[in-house]
C-alpha positions in Angstrom: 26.0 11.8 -62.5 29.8 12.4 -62.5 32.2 10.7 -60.4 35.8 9.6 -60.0 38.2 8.3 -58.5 38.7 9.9 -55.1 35.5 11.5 -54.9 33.3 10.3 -51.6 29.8 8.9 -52.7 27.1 7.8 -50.3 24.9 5.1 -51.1 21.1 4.3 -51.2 21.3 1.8 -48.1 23.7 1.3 -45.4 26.7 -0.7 -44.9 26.6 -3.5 -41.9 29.1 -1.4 -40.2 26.6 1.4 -40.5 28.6 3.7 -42.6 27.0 5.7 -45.1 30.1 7.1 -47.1 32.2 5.0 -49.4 35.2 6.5 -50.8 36.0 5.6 -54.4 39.6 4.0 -55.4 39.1 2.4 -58.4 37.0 3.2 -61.6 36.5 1.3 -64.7 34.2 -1.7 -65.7 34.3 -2.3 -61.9 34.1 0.0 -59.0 36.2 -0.3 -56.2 35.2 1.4 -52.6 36.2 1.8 -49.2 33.9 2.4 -46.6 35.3 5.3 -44.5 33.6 3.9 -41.2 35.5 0.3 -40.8 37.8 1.0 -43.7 36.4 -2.5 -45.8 36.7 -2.7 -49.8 33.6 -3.7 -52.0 34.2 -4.1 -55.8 30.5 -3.5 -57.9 30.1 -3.7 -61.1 29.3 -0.2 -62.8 25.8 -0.9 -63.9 25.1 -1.7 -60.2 26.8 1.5 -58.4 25.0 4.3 -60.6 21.7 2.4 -59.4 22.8 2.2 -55.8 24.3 5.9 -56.2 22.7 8.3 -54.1 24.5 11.7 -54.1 28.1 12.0 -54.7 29.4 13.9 -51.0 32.7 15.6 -52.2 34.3 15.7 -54.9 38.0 15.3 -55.1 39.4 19.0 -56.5 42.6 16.7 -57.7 40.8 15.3 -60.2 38.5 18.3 -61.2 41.9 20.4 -61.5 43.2 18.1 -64.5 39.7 18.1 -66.4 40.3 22.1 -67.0 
């Protein structure tokens, strides 16, 4: 599954908050998110995300512009 920075991504469980979206800021050996219900950052390591992954939401067309 693709994904990048930008891109909103929900998650196989909840956050406390009870958001189920997380936005992604930050993408390398460690991903960075936002939740975009309370607005907190969590960094995961990579191997952890893509099993926690769910569905990525919406991608960002910024990023899918550059790729062509």
């Amino acid at each position: 599954m693709n994904f990048d920075i930008g891109d909103i991504v929900e998650l196989k469980k909840t956050h406390p908050c009870g958001g189920k979206t997380w936005k992604i800021v930050r993408v390398g050996a460690d991903i960075r998110l936002v939740c975009n219900t309370c607005g907190s950052h969590v960094m995961i390591p990579r191997t952890k995300f893509v099993k926690r992954l769910k569905k990525v939401v919406q991608s960002n067309p910024e990023n899918r512009e550059q790729d062509k």
